[in-house]
Z-matrix of the N, CA and C atoms (Angstrom, degrees):
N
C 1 1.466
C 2 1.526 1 108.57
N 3 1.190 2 92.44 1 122.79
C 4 2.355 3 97.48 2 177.35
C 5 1.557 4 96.69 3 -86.20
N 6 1.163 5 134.34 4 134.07
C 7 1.642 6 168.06 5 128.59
C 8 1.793 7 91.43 6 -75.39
N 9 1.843 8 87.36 7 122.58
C 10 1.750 9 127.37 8 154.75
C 11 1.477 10 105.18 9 -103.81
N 12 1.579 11 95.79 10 119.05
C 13 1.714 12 78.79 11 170.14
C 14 1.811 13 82.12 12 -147.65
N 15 1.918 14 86.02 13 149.88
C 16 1.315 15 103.08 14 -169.18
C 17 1.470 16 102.18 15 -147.22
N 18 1.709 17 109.82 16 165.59
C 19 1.502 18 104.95 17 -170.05
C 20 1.717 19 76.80 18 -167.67
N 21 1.926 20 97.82 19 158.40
C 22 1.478 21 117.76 20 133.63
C 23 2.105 22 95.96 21 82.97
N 24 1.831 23 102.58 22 -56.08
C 25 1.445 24 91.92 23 -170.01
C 26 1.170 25 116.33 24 -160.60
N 27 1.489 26 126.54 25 110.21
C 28 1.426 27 150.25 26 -145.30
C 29 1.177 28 99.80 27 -49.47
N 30 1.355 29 136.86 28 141.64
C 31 1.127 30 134.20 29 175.96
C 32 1.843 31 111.54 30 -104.50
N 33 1.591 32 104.57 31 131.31
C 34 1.869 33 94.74 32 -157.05
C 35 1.868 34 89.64 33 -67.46
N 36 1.260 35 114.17 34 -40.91
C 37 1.215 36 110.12 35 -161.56
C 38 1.633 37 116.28 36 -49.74
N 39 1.507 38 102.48 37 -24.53
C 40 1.801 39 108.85 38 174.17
C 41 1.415 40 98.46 39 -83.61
N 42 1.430 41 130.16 40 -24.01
C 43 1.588 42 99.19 41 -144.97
C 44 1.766 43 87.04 42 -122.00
N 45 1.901 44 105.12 43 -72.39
C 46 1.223 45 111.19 44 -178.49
C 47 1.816 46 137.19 45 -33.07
N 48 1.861 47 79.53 46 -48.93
C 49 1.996 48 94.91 47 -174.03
C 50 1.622 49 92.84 48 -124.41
N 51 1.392 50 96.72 49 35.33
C 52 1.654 51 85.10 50 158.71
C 53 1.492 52 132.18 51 -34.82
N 54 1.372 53 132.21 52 147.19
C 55 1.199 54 131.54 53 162.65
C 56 1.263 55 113.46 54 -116.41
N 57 1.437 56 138.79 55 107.56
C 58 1.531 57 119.48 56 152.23
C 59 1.202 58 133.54 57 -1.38
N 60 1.539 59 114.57 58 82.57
C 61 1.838 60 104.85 59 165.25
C 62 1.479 61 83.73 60 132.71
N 63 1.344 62 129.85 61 -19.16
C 64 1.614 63 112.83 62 -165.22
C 65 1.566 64 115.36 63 -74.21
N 66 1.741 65 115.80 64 -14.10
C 67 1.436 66 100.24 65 171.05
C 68 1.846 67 104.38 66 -111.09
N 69 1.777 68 104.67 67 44.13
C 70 1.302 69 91.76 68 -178.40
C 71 1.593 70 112.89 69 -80.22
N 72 1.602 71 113.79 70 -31.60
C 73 1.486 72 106.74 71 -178.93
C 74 1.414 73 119.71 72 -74.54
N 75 1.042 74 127.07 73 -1.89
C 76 1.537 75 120.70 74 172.78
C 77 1.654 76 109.87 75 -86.65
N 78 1.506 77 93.66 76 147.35
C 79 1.767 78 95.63 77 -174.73
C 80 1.640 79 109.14 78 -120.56
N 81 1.433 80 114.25 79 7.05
C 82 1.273 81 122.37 80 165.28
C 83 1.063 82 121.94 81 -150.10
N 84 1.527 83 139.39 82 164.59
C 85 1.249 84 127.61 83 -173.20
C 86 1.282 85 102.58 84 -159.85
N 87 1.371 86 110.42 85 124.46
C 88 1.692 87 125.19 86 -161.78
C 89 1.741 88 106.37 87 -109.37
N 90 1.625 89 135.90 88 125.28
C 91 1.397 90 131.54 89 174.58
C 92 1.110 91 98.07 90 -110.12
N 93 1.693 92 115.09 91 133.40
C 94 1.552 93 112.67 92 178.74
C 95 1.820 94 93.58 93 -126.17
N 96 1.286 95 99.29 94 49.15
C 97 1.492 96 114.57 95 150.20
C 98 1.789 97 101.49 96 76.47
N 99 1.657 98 89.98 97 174.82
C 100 1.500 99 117.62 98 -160.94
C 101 1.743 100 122.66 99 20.34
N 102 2.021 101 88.13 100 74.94
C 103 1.696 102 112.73 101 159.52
C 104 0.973 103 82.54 102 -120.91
N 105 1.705 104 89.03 103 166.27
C 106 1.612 105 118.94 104 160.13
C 107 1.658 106 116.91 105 -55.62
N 108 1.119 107 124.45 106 140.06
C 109 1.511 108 102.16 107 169.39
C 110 1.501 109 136.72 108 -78.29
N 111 1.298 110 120.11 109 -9.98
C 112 1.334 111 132.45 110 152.55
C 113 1.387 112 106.56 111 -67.94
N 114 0.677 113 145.19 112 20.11
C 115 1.659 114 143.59 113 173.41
C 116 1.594 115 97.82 114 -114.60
N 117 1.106 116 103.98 115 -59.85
C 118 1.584 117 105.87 116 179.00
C 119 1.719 118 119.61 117 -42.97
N 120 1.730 119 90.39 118 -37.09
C 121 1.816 120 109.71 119 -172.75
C 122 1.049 121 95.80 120 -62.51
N 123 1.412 122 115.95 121 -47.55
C 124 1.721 123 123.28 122 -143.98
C 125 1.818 124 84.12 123 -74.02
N 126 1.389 125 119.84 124 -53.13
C 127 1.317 126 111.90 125 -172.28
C 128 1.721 127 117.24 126 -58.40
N 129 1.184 128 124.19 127 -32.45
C 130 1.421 129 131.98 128 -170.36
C 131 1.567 130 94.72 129 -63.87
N 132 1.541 131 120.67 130 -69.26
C 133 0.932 132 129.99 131 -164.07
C 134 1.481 133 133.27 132 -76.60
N 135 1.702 134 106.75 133 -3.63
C 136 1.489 135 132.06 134 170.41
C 137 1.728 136 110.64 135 -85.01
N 138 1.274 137 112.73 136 -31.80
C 139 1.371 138 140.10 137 176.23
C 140 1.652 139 127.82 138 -91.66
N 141 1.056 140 128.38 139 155.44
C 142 1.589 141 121.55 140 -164.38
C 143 1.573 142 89.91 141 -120.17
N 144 1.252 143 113.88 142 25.76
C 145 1.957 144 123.82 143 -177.16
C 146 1.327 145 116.94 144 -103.29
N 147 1.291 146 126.67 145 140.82
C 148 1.296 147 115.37 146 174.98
C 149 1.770 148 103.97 147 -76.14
N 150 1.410 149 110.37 148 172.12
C 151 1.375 150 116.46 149 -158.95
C 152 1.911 151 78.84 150 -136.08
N 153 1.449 152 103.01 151 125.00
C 154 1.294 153 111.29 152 -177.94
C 155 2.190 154 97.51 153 -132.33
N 156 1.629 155 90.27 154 119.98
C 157 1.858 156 82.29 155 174.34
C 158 1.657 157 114.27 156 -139.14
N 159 1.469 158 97.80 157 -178.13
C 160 1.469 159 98.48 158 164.76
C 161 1.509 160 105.90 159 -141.73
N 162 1.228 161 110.46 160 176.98
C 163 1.437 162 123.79 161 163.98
C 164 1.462 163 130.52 162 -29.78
N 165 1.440 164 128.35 163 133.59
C 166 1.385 165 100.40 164 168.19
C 167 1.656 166 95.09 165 -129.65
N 168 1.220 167 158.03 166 168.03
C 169 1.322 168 178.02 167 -21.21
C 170 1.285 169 98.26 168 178.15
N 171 1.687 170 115.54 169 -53.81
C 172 1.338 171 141.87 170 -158.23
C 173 1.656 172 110.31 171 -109.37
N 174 1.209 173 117.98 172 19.57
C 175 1.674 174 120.64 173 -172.13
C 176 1.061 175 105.33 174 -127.70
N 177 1.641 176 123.15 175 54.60
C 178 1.854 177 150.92 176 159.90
C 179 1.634 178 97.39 177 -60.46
N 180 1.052 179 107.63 178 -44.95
C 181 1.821 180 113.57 179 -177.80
C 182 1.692 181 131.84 180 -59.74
N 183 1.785 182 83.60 181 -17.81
C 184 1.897 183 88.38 182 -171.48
C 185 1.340 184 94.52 183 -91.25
N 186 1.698 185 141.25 184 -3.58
C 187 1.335 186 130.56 185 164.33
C 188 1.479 187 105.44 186 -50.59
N 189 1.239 188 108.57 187 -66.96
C 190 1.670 189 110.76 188 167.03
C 191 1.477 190 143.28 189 -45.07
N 192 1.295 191 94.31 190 -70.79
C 193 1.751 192 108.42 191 153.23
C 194 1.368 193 123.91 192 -94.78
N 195 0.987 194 139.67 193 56.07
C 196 1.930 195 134.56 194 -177.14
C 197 1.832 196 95.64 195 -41.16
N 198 1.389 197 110.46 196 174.24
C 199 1.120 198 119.13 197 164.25
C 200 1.308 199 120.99 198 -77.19
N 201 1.263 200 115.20 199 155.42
C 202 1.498 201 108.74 200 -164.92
C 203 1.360 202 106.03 201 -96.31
N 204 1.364 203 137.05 202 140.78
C 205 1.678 204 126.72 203 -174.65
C 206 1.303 205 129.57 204 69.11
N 207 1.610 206 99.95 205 8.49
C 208 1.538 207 106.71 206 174.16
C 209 1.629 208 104.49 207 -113.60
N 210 1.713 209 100.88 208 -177.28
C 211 1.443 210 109.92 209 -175.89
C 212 1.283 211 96.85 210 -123.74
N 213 1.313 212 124.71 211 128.75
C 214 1.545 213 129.83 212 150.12
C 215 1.789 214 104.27 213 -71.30
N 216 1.383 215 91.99 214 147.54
C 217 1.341 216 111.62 215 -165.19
C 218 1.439 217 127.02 216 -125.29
N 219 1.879 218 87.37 217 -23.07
C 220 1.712 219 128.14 218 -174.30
C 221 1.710 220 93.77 219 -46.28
N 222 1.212 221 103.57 220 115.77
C 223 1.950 222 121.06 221 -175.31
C 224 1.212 223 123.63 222 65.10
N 225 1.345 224 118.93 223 34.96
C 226 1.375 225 114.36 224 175.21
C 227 1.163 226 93.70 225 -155.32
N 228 1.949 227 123.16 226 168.91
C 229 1.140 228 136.38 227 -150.32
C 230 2.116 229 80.26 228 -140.24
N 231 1.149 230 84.08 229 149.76
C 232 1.799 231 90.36 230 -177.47
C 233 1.718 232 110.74 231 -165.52
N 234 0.625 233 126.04 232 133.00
C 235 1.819 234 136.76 233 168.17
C 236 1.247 235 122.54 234 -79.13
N 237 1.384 236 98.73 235 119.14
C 238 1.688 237 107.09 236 -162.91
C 239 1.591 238 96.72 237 -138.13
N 240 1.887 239 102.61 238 111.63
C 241 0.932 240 99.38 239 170.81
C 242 1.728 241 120.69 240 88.17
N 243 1.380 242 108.91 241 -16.18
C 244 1.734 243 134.85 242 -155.90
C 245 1.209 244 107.87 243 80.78
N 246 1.221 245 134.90 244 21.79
C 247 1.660 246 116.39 245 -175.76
C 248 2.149 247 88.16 246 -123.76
N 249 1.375 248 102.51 247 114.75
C 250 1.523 249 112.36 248 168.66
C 251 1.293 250 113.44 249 -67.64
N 252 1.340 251 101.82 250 110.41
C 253 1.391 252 118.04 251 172.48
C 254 1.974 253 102.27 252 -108.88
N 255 1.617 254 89.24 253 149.57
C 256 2.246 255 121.70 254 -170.70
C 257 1.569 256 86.29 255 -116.67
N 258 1.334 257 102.89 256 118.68
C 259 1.802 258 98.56 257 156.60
C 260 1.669 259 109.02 258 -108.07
N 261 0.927 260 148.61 259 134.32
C 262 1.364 261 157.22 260 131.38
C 263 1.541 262 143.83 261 -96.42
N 264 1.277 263 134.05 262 65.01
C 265 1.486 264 140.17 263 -124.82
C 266 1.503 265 83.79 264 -112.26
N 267 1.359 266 106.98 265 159.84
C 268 1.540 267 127.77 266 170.40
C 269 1.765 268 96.71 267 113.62
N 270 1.237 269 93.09 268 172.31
C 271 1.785 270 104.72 269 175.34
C 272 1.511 271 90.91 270 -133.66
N 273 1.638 272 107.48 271 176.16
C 274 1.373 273 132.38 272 -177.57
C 275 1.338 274 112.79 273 -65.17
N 276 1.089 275 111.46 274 136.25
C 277 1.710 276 116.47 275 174.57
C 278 1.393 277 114.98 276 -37.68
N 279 0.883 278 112.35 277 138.61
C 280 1.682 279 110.74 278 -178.83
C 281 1.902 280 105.70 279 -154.64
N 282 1.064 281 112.18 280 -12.28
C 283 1.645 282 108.25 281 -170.51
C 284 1.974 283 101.86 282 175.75
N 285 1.141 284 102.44 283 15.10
C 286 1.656 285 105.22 284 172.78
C 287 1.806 286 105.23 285 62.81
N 288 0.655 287 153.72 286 27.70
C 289 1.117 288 151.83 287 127.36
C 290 1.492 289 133.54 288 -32.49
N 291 1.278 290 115.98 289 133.74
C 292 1.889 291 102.56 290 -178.98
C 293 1.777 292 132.25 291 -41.87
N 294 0.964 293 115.18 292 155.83
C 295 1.631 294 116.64 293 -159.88
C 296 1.663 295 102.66 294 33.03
N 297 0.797 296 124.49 295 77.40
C 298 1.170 297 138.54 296 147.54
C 299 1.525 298 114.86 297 -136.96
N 300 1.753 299 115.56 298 142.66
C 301 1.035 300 139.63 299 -126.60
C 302 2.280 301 117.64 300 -136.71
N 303 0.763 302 116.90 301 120.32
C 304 1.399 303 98.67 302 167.47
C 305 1.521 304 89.62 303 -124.28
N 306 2.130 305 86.78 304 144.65
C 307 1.568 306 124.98 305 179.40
C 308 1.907 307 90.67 306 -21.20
N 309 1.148 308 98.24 307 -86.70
C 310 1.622 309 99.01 308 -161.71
C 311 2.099 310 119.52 309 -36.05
N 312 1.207 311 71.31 310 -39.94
C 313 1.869 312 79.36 311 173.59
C 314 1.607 313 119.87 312 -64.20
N 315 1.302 314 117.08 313 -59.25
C 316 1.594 315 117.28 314 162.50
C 317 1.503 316 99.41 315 -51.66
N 318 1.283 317 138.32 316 -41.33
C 319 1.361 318 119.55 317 167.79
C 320 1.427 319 124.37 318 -42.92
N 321 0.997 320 120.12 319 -51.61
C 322 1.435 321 130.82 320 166.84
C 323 1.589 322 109.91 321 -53.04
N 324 1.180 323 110.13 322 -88.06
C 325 1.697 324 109.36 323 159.69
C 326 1.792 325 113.87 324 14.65
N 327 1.800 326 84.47 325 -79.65
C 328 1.450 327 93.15 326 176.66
C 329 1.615 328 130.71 327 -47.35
N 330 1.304 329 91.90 328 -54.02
C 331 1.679 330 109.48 329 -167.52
C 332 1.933 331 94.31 330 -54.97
N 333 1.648 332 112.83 331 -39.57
C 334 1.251 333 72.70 332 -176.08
C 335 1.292 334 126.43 333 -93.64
N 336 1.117 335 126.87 334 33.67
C 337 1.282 336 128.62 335 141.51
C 338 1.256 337 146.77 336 -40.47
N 339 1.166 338 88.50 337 -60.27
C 340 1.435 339 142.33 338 -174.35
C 341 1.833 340 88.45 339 -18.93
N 342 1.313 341 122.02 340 -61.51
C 343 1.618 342 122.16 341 -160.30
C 344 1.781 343 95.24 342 -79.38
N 345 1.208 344 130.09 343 -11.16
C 346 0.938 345 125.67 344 -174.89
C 347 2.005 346 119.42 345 -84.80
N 348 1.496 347 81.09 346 -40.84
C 349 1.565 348 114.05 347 160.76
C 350 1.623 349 120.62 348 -27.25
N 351 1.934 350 80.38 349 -68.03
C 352 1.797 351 88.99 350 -170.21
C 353 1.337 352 112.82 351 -80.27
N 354 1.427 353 110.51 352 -9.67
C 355 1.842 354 127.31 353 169.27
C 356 1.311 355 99.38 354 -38.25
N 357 1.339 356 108.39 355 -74.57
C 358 1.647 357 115.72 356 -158.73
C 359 1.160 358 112.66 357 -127.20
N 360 1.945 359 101.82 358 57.53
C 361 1.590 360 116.58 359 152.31
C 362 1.577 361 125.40 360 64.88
N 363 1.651 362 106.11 361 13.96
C 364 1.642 363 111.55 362 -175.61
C 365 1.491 364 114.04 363 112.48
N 366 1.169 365 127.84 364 -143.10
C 367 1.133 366 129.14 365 -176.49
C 368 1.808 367 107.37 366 -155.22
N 369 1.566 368 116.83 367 137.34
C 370 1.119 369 114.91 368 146.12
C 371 1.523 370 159.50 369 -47.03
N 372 1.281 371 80.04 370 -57.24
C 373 1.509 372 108.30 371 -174.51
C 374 2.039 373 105.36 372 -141.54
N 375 1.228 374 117.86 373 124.29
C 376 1.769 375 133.25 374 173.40
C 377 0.976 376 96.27 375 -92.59
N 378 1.823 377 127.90 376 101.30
C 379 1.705 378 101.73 377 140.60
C 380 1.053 379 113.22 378 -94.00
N 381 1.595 380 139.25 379 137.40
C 382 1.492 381 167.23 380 118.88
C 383 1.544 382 117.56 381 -43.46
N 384 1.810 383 126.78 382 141.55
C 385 1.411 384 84.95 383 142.08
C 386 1.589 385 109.91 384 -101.76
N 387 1.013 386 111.39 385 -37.16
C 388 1.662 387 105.91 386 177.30
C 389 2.254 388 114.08 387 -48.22
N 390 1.062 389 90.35 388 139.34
C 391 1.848 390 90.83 389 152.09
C 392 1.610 391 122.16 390 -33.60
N 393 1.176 392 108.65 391 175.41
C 394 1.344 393 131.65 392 148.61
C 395 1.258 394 93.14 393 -91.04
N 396 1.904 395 131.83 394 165.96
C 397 1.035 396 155.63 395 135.70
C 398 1.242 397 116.99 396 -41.24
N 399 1.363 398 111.34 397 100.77
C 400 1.541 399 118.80 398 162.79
C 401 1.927 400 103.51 399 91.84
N 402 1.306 401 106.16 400 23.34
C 403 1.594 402 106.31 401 176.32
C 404 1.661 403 98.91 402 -142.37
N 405 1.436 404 102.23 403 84.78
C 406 1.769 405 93.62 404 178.89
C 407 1.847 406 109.87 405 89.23
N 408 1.508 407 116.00 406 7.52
C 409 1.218 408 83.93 407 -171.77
C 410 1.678 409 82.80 408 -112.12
N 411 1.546 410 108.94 409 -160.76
C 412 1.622 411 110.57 410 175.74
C 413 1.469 412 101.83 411 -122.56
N 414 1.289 413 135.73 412 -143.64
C 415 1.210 414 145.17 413 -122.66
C 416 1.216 415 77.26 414 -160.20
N 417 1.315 416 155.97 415 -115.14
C 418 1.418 417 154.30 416 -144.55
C 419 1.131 418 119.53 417 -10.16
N 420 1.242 419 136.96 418 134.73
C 421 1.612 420 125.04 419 178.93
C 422 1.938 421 112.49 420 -57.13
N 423 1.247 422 103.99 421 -35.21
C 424 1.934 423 92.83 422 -178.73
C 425 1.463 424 105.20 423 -85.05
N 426 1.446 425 119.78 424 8.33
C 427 1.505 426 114.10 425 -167.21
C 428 2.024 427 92.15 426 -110.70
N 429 1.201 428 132.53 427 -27.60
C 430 1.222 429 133.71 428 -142.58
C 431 1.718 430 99.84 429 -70.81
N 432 1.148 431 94.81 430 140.65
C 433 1.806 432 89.49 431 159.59
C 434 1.015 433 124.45 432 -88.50
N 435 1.616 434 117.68 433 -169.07
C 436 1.458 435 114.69 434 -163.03
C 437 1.942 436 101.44 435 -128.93
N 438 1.208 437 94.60 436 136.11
C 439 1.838 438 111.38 437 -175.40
C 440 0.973 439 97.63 438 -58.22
N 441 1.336 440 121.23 439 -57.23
C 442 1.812 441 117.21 440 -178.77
C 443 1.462 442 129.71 441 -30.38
N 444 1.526 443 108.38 442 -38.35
C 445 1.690 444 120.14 443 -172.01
C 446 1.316 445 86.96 444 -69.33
N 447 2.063 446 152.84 445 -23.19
C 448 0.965 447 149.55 446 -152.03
C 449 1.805 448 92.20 447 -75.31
N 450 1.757 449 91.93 448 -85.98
C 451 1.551 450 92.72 449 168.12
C 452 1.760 451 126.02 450 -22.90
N 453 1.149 452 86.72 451 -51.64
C 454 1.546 453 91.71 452 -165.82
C 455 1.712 454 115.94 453 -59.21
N 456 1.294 455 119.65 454 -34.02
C 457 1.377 456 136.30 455 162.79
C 458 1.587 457 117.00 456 -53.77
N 459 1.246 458 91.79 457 -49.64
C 460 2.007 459 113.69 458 173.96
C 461 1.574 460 87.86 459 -52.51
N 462 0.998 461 131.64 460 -70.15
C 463 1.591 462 139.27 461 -167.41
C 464 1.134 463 121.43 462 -56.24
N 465 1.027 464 111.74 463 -26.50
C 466 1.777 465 107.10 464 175.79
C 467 1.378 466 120.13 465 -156.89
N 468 1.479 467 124.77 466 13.63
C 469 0.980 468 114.07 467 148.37
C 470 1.489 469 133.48 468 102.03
N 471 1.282 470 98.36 469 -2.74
C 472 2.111 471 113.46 470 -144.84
C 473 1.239 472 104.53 471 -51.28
N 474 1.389 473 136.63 472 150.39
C 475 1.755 474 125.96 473 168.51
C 476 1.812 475 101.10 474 -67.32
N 477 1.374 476 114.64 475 -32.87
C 478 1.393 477 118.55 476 -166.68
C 479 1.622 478 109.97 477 -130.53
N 480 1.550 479 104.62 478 141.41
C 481 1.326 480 103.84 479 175.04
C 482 1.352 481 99.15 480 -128.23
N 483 1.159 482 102.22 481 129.52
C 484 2.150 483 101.79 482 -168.69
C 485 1.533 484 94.51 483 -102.98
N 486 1.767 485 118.96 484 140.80
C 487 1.280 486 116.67 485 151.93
C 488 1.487 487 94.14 486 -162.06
N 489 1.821 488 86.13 487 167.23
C 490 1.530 489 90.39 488 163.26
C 491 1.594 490 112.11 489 -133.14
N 492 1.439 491 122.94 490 -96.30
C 493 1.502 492 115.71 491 -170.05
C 494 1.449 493 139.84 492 58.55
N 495 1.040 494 105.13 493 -47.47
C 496 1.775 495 131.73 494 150.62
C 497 1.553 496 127.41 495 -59.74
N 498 1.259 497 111.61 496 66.61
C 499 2.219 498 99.85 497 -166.20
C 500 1.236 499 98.27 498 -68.44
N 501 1.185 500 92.30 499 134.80
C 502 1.210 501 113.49 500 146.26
C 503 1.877 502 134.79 501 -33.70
N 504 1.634 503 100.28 502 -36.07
C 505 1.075 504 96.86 503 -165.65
C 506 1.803 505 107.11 504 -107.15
N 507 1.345 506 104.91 505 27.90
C 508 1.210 507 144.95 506 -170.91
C 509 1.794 508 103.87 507 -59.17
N 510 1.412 509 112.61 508 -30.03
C 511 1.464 510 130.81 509 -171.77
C 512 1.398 511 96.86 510 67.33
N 513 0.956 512 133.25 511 51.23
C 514 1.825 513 134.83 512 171.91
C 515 1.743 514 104.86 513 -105.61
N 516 1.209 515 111.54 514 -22.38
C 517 1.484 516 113.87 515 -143.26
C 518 0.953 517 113.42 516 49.05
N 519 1.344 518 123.13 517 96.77
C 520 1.906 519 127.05 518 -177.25
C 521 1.528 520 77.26 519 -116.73
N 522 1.607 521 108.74 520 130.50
C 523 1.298 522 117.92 521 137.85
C 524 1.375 523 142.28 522 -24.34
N 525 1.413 524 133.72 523 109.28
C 526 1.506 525 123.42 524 178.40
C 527 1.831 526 105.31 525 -68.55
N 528 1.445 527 98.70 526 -5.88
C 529 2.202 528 92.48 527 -175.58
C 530 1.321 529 98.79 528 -169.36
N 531 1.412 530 89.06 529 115.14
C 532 1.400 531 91.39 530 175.60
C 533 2.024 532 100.57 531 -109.81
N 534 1.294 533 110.39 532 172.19
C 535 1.730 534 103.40 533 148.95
C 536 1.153 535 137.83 534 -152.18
N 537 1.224 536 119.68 535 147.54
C 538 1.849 537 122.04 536 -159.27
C 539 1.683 538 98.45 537 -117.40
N 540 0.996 539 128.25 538 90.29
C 541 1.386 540 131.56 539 166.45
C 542 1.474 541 114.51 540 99.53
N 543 1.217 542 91.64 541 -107.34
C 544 1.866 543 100.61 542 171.02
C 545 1.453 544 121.15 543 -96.60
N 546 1.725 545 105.11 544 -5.60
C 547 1.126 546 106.40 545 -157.44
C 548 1.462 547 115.34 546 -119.75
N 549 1.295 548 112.95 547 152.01
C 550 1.845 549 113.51 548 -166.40
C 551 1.534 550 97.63 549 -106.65
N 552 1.498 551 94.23 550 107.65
C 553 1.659 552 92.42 551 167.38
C 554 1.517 553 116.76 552 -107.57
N 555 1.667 554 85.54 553 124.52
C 556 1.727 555 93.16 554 -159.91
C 557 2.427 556 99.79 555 -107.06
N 558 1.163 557 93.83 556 149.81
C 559 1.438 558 94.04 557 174.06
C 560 1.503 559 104.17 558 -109.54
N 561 1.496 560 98.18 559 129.66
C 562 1.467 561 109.83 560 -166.97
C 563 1.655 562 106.40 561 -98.30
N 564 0.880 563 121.25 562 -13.28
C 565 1.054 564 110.02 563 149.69
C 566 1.582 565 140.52 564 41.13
N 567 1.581 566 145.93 565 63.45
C 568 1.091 567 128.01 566 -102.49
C 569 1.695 568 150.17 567 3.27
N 570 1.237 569 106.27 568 -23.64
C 571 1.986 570 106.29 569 170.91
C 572 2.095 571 90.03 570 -177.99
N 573 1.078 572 77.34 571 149.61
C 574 2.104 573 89.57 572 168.92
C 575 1.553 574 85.20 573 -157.23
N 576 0.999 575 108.41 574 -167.79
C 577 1.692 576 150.57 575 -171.24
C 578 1.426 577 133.06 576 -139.44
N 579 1.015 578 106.87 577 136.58
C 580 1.932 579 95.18 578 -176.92
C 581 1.336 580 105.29 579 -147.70
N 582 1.093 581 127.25 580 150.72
C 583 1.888 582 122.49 581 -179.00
C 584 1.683 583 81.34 582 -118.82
N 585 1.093 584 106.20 583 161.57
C 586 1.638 585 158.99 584 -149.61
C 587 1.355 586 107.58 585 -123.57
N 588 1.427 587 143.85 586 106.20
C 589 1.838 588 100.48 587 169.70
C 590 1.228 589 112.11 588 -100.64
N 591 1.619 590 134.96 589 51.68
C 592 1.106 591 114.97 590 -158.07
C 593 1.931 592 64.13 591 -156.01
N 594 1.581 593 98.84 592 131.87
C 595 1.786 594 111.60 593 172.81
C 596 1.084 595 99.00 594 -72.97
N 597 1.663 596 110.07 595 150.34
C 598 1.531 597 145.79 596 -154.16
C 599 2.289 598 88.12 597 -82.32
N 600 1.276 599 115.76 598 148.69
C 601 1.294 600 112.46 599 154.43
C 602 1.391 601 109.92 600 -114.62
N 603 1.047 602 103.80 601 115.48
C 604 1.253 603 128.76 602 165.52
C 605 1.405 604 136.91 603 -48.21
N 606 1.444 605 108.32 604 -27.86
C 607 0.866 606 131.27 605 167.63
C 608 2.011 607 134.36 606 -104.64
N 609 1.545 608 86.62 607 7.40
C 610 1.826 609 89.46 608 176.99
C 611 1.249 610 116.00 609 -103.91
N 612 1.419 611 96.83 610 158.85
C 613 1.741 612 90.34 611 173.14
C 614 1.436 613 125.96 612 -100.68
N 615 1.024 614 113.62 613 166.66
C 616 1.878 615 109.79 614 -179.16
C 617 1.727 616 92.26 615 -62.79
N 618 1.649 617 86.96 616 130.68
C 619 1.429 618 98.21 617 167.86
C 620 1.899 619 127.48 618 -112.54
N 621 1.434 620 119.01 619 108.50
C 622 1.559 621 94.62 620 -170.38
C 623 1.485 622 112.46 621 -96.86
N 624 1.474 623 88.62 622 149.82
C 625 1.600 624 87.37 623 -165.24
C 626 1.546 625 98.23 624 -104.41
N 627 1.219 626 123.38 625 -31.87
C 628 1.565 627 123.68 626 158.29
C 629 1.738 628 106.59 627 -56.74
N 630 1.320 629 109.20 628 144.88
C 631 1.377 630 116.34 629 171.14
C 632 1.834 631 110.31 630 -61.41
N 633 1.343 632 102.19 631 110.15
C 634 1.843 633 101.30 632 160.31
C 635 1.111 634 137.51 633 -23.93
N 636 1.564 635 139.40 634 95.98
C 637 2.035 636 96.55 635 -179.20
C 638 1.504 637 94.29 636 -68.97
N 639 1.465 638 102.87 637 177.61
C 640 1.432 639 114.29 638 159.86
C 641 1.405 640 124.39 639 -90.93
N 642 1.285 641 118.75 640 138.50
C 643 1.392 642 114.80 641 -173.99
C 644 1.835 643 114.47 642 -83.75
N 645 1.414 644 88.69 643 135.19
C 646 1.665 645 91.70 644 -167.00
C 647 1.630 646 108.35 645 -59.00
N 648 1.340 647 112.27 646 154.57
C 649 1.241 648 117.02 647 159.03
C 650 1.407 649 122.72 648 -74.73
């Protein structure tokens, strides 16, 4: 199974100089926050993939407009495809702004997971958009990661932890992969790739294993 996963900055080759057929081999597609949300649309609906996201720092706008044909994922854990996917979106407090976060609060976040977690045996795949602490993130207060994603890795294990927030083209030399245990934390960073080894079903539906809220009328 091919995984698209993208964050932070539209890629022209998906959106601008699209070609017919270029997101036909991917069978999932992961946002680890701050796109446009018509970009996201354009990807859901250019593609025969589900579009799974979270929050990014800068995505105050999808209260209003969400993407169209996608799933928010932001605090809940769900099965896509059989592969368990963790969403957790926002970065660290830095100036009160939407999805933004203090340590203790993503603590919470986490914890309530936690029963959802041991539901369905850990997790596959973490998308974040911020870092973990001290893997890819920087020193600045709006750049820092969060300790929690540490624990949280300890806990379940994921082969992959997706984020972005951190560019790459930042002149830091930030790592495109770093890894903390078992797990490959990759910065997605306008678009990467990931193989799966287990074939896509075609036929399942997203399953959440965290309770849904309902979306207001």
């Amino acid at each position: 199974m091919k995984i698209l996963a993208v964050s932070d900055m539209e890629s022209a080759a998906l959106w601008d100089h699209y070609v017919p057929g270029r997101l036909d081999p991917y069978d999932l597609i992961l946002s680890c926050g701050d796109l446009k949300a018509p970009y996201l649309t354009f990807l859901v609906t250019m593609s025969h993939a589900k579009l799974l996201y979270v929050h990014g720092n800068h995505d105050g706008s999808y209260d209003a407009s969400p993407p169209e044909g996608c799933e928010n994922i932001d605090g809940h854990l769900v099965v896509a495809d059989g592969v368990r996917i963790l969403g957790l979106g926002g970065s660290l407090w830095y100036n009160g702004g939407p999805h933004q976060y203090t340590e203790r609060e993503m603590q919470r976040r986490i914890d309530k997971l936690r029963r959802a977690i041991r539901k369905a045996g850990g997790a596959d795949i973490v998308i974040t958009h911020a870092p973990p602490r001290g893997f890819g993130d920087l020193d600045d207060p709006a750049h820092r990661g969060f300790e929690a994603f540490l624990g949280l890795m300890d806990a379940c294990r994921p082969k992959y932890l997706l984020h972005g927030h951190t560019h790459l083209n930042y002149g830091m030399k930030i790592p495109r992969v770093v890894r903390y245990g078992e797990t490959e934390i990759v910065n997605v960073m306008g678009r990467c790739e990931l193989e799966w080894p287990a074939p896509p079903d075609r036929a399942s539906e997203l399953t959440w294993i965290s309770r849904r809220r309902e979306r207001r009328k």
